[in-house]
C-alpha positions, -999 to +999 in steps of 0.1 A: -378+375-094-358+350-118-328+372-113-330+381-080-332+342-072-298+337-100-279+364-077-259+344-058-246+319-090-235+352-104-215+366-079-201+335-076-193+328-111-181+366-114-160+362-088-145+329-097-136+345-131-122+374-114-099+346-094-095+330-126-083+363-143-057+367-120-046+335-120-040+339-158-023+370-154+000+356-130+012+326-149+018+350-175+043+371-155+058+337-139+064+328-175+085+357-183+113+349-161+116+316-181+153+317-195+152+316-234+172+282-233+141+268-217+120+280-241+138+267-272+140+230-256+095+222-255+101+197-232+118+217-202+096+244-212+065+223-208+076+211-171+081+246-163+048+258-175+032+224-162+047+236-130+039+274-126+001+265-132-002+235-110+012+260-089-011+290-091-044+278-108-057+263-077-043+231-079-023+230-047-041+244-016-023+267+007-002+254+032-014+255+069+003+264+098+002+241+129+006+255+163+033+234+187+004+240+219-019+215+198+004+195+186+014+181+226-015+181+236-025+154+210+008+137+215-001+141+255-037+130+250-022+093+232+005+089+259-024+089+285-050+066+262-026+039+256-016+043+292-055+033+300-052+004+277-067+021+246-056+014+210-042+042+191-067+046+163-040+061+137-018+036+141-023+007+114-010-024+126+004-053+104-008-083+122+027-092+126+038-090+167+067-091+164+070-066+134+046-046+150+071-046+183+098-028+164+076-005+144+064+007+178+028-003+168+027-005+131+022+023+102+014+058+111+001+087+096+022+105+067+047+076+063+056+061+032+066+024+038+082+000+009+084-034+007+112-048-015+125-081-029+129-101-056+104-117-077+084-147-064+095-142-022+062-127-013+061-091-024+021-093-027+008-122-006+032-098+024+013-065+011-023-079+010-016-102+044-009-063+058-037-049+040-063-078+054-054-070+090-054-035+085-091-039+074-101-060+107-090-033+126-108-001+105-135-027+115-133-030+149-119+006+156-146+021+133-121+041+112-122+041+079-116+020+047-083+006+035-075+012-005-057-013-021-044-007-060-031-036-076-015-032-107-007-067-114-031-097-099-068-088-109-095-087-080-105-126-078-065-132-074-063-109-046-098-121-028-082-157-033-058-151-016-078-136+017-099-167+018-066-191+022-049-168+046-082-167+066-094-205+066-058-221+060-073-242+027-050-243+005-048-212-027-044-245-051-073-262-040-098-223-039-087-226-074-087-254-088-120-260-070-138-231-094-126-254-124-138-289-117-152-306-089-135-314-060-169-351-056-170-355-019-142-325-008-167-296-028-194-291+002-165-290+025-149-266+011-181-245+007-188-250+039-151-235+053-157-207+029-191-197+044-174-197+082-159-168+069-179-155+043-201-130+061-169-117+081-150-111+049-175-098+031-180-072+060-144-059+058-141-023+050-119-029+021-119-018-013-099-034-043-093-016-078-072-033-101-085-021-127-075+018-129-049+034-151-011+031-139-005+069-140+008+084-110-016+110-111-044+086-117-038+069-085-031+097-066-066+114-078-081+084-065-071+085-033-082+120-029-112+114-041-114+084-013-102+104+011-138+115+018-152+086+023-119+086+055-097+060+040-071+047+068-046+035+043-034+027+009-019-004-005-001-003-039+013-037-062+038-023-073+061+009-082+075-004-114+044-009-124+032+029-122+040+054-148+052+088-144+055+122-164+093+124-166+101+100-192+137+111-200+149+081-176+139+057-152+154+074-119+135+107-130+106+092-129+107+069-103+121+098-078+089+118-095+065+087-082+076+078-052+080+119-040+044+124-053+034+093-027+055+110+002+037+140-001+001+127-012+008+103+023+015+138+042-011+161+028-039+132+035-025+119+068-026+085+058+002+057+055+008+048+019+030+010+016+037+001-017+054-028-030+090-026-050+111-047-067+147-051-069+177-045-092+194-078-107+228-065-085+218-091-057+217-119-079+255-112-088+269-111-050+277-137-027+262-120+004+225-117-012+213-097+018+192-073+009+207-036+009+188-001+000+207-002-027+190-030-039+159-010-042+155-009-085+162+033-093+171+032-057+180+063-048+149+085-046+132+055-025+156+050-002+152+090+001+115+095-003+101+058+021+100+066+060+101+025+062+117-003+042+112-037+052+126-069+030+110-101+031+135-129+026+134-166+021+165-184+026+146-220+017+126-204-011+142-231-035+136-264-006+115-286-018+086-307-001+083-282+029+050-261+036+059-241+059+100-222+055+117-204+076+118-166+067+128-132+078+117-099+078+139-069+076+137-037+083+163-021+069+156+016+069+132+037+100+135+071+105+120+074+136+130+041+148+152+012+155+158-012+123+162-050+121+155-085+115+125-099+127+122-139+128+091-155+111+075-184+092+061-179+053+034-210+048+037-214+015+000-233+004-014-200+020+013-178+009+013-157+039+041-143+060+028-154+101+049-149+134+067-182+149+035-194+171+038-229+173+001-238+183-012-213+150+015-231+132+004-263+140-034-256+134-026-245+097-001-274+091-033-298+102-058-283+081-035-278+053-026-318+051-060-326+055-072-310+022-041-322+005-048-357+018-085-352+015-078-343-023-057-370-031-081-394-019-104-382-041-083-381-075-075-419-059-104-427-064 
């Protein structure tokens, strides 16, 4: 009875050695058509072997075919949804309108979208701005979580940073308030916090800052997310993550950024990551940002479906809150490109279209916790 009840675990473990056996013996025929050069130099030898068995040992699944009948009809079915006034629940969009206007809705799936500039314009506070909306609208479109790797702020950095884009208090004062007290201001402040507490703390967002910055790592992590139906991924930043071709830079920045291209088409999901730029713009006298621009730029400029630069032509004013800024999108291969007009509010560091009464609403509650602060420090 015990090994009538074991049957099935053996067949299956016989026949996944059987599979495995094969396997084996067909990396070993693969290998013999490895020239001898390759096999004297370890390293090229290693990539190839490395290849051949991610290859065959069950690693990659099998392609599928898609028929063209099903394909219409889904692009069909969303033509006549969005025609009835429904949202497109693929599309993820940025929370920008005017962004959003020439991305024809925002991020779809399978797109790999980069966001490049210089240090200190708004790399981050642009990605996790994105990322924030994106989780507002898993939330009210019941989709599913948004992943965001960062590989340089840790996770209180990042939530900081939600709580001033969402109440308009100042990031200074959220932190400076966890140090010392803030007398009279400090049950304000708590108060604001709680308005939104319960609605941020509902967000189907997930932050890990904390995981290795191997390529292979992250990627494994978002499969394994996948399951749980994550909508889209957020990475800070692609200088940051480490690759398996070490013999240069470009090698293995081409090797990253393709093994995000295709990870974002095998998992149907949009992937936007963060990049920073070469030190060529610093040396020009147009500093426009170009492709070029991109650090390694030539397999990203390749690899990304969307580029968009965030720039900052008062970055260096002084005594101004909120700057004038633009955002541009210099690369879209199924779309238009351009430069999009809009306002960076630096106490909140987030990027926010030119809307004069939201403008004026964050300008009012940002003086009065500056003034409010003062008063107390006055005092």
């Amino acid at each position: 009875d015990q090994i009538l009840q074991q049957l099935p675990q053996i067949i299956s473990r016989m026949k996944h050695a059987r599979a495995l056996r094969e396997s084996v013996n067909e990396i070993l025929d693969l290998m013999m058509d490895i020239s001898p050069t390759a096999c004297r130099d370890f390293t090229m030898f290693a990539g190839h072997l490395a290849s051949i068995i991610e290859r065959k040992a069950f690693l990659i699944p099998p392609s599928e075919l898609t028929n063209v009948k099903n394909v219409l009809t889904d692009i069909v079915n969303a033509i006549r949804n969005a025609g009835n006034g429904e949202e497109h629940t693929l599309i993820i969009p940025t929370g920008i309108r005017n962004l959003d206007h020439v991305l024809a809705g925002g991020f779809r799936p399978g797109q790999l979208v980069v966001v490049g500039a210089r240090p200190a314009i708004g790399k981050s506070s642009l990605l996790s701005s994105i990322a924030l909306h994106a989780a507002y609208t898993s939330r009210r479109m019941k989709t599913g979580p948004v992943l965001f790797f960062s590989l340089e702020m840790n996770e209180v950095e990042i939530v900081e940073r939600m709580i001033a884009q969402r109440t308009g208090i100042p990031l200074s004062i959220i932190r400076r308030a966890q140090e010392k007290s803030l007398n009279g201001r400090t049950p304000v402040l708590l108060e604001r916090i709680e308005e939104k507490r319960t609605e941020l703390e509902s967000l189907p967002i997930a932050i890990n800052a904390t995981l290795s910055n191997d390529i292979h790592a992250i990627i494994a992590e978002i499969d394994k997310r996948v399951c749980d139906g994550v909508s889209a991924v957020f990475i800070d930043y692609l200088q940051l993550i480490r690759g398996t071709r070490r013999d240069s830079v470009v090698n293995e920045l081409s090797e990253i950024t393709r093994e995000l291209k295709l990870t974002a088409m095998k998992r149907r999901i949009p992937i936007i990551i963060a990049s920073q730029f070469n030190r060529n713009i610093e040396h020009r006298t147009d500093t426009t940002p170009k492709l070029s621009d991109l650090r390694e730029s030539g397999s990203i400029e390749q690899d990304a479906d969307i580029v968009i630069f965030p720039v900052r032509p008062d970055q260096l004013v002084k005594d101004i809150d909120i700057e004038d800024a633009e955002l541009i999108v210099a690369k879209q291969r199924n779309g238009p490109t351009g430069t999009i007009k809009v306002k960076f509010v630096r106490p909140i560091t987030a990027y926010l279209d030119d809307e004069p009464w939201i403008l004026r609403r964050i300008e009012d509650e940002i003086k009065s916790w500056r003034l409010g602060t003062q008063s107390q420090s006055a005092s």
